[in-house]
N, C-alpha and C positions, 0 to 999 in steps of 0.2 A: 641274674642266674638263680634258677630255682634249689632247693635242697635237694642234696646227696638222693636222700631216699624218694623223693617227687620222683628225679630223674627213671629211679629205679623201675619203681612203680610203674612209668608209663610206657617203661622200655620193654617190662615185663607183659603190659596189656598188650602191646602194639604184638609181642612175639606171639602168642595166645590168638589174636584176632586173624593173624597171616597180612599184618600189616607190609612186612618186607617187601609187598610186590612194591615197592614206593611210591613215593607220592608224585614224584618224576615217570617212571616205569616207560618211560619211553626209549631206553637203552641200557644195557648194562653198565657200562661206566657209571651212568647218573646213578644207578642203584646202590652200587658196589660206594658208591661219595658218600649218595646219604645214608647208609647201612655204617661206615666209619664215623659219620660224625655223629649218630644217635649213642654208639657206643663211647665215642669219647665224653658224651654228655652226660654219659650214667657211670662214667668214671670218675673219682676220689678228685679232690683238688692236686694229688703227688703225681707229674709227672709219670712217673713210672709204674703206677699202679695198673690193676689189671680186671677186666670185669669178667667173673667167675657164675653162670649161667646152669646152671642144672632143675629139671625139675624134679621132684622127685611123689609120689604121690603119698602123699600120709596121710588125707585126710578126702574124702569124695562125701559131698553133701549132691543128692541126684535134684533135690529141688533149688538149691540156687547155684550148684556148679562150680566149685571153690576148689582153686587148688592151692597147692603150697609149693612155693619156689623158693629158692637159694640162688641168693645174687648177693659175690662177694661175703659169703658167709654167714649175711642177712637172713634171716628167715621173712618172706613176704608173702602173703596171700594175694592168689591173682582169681580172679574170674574168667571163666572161657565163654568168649560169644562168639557167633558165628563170624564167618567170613564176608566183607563187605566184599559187593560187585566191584569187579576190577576197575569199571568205568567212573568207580569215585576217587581214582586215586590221577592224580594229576601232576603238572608241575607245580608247587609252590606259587600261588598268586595273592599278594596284599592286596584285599579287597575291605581295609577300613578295621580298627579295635573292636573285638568281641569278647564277650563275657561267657562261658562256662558255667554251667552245672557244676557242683562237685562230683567226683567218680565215687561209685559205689559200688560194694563185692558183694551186694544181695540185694534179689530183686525185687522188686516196689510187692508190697505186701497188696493182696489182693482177695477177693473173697474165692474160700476154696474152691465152689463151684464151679468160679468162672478161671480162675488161675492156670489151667492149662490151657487156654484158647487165648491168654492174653498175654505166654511167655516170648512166641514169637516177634511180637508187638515190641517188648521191653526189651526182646536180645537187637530185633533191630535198632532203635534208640538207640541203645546204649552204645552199640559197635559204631555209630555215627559221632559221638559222643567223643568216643576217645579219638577217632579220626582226626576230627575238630580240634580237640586238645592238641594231643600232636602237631598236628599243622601248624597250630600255632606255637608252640615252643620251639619249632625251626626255626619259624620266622623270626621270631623275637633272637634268639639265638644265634644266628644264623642270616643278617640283613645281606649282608655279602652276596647272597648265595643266590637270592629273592630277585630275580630280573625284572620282573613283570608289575605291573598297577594296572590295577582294572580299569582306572579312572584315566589311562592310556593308551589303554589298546586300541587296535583299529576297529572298527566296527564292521561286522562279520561280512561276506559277501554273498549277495542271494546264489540262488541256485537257479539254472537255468537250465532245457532239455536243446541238445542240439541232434540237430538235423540236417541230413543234405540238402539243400534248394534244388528244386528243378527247373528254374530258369537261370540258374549262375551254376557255375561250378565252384561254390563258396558252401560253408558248413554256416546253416540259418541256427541260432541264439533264440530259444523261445521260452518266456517263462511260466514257471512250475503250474502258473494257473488256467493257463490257455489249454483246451484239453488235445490233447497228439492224438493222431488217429494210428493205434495198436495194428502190427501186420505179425503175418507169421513169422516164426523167428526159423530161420534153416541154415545149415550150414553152410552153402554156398550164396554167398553177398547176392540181394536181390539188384536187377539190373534197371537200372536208373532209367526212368524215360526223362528223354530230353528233348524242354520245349524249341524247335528251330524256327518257328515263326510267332512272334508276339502278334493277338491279334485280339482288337477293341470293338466293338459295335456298339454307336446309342441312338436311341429312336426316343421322339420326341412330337406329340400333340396337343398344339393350345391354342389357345382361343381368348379371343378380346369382342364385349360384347357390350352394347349400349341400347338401351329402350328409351323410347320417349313418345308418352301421352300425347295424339293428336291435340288437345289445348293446352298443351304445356306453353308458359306464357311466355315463354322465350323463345317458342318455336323449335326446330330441331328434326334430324333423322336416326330412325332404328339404322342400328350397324351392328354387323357380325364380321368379326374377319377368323379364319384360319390357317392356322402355320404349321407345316408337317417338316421336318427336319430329320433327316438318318445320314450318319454318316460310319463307313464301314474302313478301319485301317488294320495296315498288316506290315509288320517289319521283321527282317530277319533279326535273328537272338546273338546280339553283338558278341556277347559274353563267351560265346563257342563261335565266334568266326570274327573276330578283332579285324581283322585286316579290308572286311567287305563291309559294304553301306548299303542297305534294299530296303525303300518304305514305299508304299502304295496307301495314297488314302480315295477314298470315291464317297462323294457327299453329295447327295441331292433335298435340295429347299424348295419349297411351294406354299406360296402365299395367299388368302385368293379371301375375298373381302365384298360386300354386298355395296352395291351403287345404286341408293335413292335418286340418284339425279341422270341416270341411263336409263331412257325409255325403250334401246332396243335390248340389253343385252342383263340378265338376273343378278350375275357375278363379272366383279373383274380380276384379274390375274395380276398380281401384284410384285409376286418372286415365281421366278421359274427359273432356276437354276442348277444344272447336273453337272459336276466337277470330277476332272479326276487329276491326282498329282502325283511323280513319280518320280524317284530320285534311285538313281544307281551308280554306285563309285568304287573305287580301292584306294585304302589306305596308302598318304603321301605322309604326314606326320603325328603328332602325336594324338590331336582331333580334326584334323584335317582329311578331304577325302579328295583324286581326281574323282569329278563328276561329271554326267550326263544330265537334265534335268526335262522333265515333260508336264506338259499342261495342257488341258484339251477342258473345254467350255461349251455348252448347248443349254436347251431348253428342248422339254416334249411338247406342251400343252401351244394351242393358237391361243393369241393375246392382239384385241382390238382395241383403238381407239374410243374412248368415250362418246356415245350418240354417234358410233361412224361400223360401217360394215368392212372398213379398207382395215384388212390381214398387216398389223404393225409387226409380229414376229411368232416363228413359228419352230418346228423341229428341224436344226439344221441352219437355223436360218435367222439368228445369225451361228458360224460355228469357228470356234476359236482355237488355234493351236498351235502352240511354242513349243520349240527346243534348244536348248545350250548347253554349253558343254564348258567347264571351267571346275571350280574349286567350291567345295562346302565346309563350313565349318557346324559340327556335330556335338552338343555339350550335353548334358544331364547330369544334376549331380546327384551323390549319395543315395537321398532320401527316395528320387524319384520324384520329387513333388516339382521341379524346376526343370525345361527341356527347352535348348534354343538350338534352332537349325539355320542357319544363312548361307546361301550362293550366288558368287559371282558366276555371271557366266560375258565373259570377254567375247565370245562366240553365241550369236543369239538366230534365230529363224522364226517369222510368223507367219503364218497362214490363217487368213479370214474368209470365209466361207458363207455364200446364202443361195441354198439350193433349190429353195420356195420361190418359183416365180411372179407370186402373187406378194412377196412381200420387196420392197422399195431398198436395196444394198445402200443406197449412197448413205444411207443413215449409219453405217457400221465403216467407211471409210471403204466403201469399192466403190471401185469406178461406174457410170453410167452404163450399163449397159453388158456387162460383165456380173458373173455368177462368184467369182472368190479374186485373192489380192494378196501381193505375198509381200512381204518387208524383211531385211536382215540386219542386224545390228547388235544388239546389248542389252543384258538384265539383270537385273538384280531382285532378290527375293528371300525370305525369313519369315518363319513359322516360331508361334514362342508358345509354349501351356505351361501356367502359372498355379499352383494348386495353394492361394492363400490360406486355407482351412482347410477344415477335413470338408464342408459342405459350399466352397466358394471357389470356384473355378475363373480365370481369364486365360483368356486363347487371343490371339493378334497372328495375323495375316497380310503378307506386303510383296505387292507383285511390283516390278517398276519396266517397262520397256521402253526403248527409245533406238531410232534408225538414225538420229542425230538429223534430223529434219522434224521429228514430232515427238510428242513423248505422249506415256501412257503411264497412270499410277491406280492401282488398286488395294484398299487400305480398309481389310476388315476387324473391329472388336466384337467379341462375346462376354459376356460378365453372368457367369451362372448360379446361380444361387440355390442348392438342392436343400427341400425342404426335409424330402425323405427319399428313401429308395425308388417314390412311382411319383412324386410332385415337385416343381422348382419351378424357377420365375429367372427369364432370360433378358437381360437388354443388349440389342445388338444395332450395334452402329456400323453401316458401309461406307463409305468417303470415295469417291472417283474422280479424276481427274485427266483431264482429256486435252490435249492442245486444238481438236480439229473439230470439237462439238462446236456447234452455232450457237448463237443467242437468242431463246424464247424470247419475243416478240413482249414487251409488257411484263418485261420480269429482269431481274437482277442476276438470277441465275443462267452461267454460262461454261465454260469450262469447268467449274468444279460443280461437283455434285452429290447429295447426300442422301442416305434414308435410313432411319431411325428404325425402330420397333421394341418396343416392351410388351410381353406377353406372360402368361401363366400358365400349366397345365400339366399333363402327365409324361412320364420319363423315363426310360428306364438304358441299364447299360448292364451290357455281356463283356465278362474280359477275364481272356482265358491267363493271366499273370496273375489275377488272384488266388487264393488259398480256395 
């Protein structure tokens, strides 16, 4: 406990500076506590005694601002400094043993010249000063009281700007440093456009290319190949229509590669492939949908035989199209970066088509003689897009049919690898699997079937969910 006359003294500067707003000041009670307990502190060791507050003016020095007070009969000299900002006065927080200044009733001697331009200086100071003091003579006084250690607080929480989303009906979290794009501000709430169809487009051109020196001592062919890839999807905004299931994706591939060893023809067609896939349903449970499911398959370009002028496959020809009707399961989580689609369908229909006379069907499963071929049975199918990284991409594709006399498997990977916004590097593996293909003559390969491709080149994607 400090002496009688400290307590006075400080009790006296705290009244002078308009210390009362407290150091708590965050309600009246709090004030009203520690306004009684300063007073009990500048009280006598008696019980009963009583602390007697008048100022009275006897004495004004205008260069160090001295007054003279009476407290309990004491005559004490107090100094008047300004009013500290409200915003230093706090709750009481033990933030670790501090040492003081001593308090002084006149201010730091200075040269006259400069002495009115440097009072402001010293009245700030000092008003900190006693603050400080103060503060701590609560605390010391007063542990009880002290809730709080700095060295346990929580550590503060950022600050975030929220926003409506326009494809959820959720309030997006954005932070302070991402910059918000400012709208006018008016009285009547701006009206939300809402996205009802998510839709992705990527186009992609590349190229794999080899040169080789007529004496190059190992021999060898120039090659060029070209790969043209777009694929355009579009699904309805689940987020405002829970209960429906609507995606469309349409993707056409084109391959097409130089052949040193075909003397009638400059290029061969390697991929020609125009896709389209369609899933429509309504919600059965929680990601469950009934569905519909469509799959339709062609080729535009004619595509021959090496060294042969015989038409092996053309527009239409062969043309591929399934429908089923059964149940999908629908998942994506949180982040967006994970999305798996799978459907039974119990209920299956296929139709194989070749409208080209001049190209040979039995090679596609029709019959001799006959332009298309129809089978009904069973399928199964799943779409998965994996986003490993922010610049690593895998997609998986698995078509499965079977009439329970033959079966059919179509089993595609992507592995993308985006270098930047306009270059990446794709490996893409297809796998087939056919019970009714033949065995090339002089080869191992027979039913199953595969083809590779690693390429490089330019890329780019449109997607109206982004920011």
């Amino acid at each position: 406990m400090v002496s009688s006359f400290m307590r006075k003294s400080i009790l006296s500067l705290l009244i002078m500076t308009g210390a009362w707003v407290s150091l708590s000041a965050q309600s009246a009670s709090d004030l009203d506590q520690f306004k009684q307990i300063i007073l009990m502190e500048a009280e006598d060791e008696q019980p009963d005694s009583t602390a007697v507050i008048e100022t009275v003016e006897t004495e004004y020095l205008p260069s160090d601002s001295v007054w003279t007070t009476n407290i309990d009969g004491d005559s004490v000299l107090v100094r008047k400094v300004s009013m500290i900002p409200e915003g230093m006065y706090q709750f009481p927080v033990f933030d670790g043993w501090h040492s003081y200044d001593s308090l002084s009733l006149t201010s730091k001697k200075r040269d006259p010249l400069f002495e009115s331009s440097f009072r402001w200086v010293d009245d700030l100071a000092d008003g900190f000063l006693i603050l400080n003091r103060a503060r701590r003579e609560f605390i010391v006084n007063n542990p009880d009281l002290v809730k709080y250690n700095i060295d346990i607080l929580p550590v503060r929480p950022e600050d975030y700007n929220m926003t409506v989303g326009s494809t959820a009906e959720k309030i997006v979290l954005q932070a302070p440093g991402v910059p918000i794009k400012k709208e006018n501000v008016s009285e009547v709430a701006p009206e939300i456009n809402r996205l009802k169809w998510l839709q992705e487009f990527n186009g992609a051109v590349q190229f794999s290319q080899a040169y080789v020196s007529p004496n190059w001592y190992q021999g060898g062919n120039n090659s060029l190949i070209m790969l043209v890839n777009a694929l355009y999807k579009v699904k309805l905004n689940q987020k405002f229509y829970p209960k429906l299931l609507f995606e469309t994706t349409v993707g056409y591939k084109l391959g097409v590669n130089t052949v040193p060893d075909d003397s009638i023809h400059n290029y061969s067609i390697s991929e020609d492939l125009f896709q389209v896939n369609s899933t429509f349903g309504y919600k059965a449970a929680k990601k469950w949908y009934y569905t519909v499911n469509l799959q339709f398959k062609t080729q535009f370009l004619n595509s021959y035989n090496t060294n042969s002028t015989t038409l092996r496959s053309a527009f239409l020809s062969p043309a591929e199209l399934n429908i089923g009707a059964g149940m999908t399961y629908d998942y994506t989580n949180t982040k967006g970066t994970f999305a798996f689609k799978a459907s039974i369908d119990p209920i299956s229909w296929q139709l194989m088509a070749c409208v080209n006379k001049k190209v040979n069907g039995v090679g596609f499963d029709i019959p001799e003689g006959k332009r298309w071929t129809q089978k009904s049975g069973s399928s199964f199918g799943y779409n998965m897009t994996w986003k490993i990284n922010y610049n690593i991409t895998y997609t998986s594709r698995l078509f499965l049919f079977t009439n329970y006399s033959l079966f059919q498997a179509d089993w595609e990977h992507k592995l993308a690898f985006n270098i930047n916004k306009y270059l990446s590097t794709n490996i893409y593996v297809n796998m087939r699997y056919d019970t009714d293909t033949p065995r090339i003559e002089g080869s191992k390969w027979s039913k199953f079937q595969m083809k590779e491709i690693l390429s490089f080149g330019f890329s780019y994607t449109i997607d109206n969910t982004r920011p």
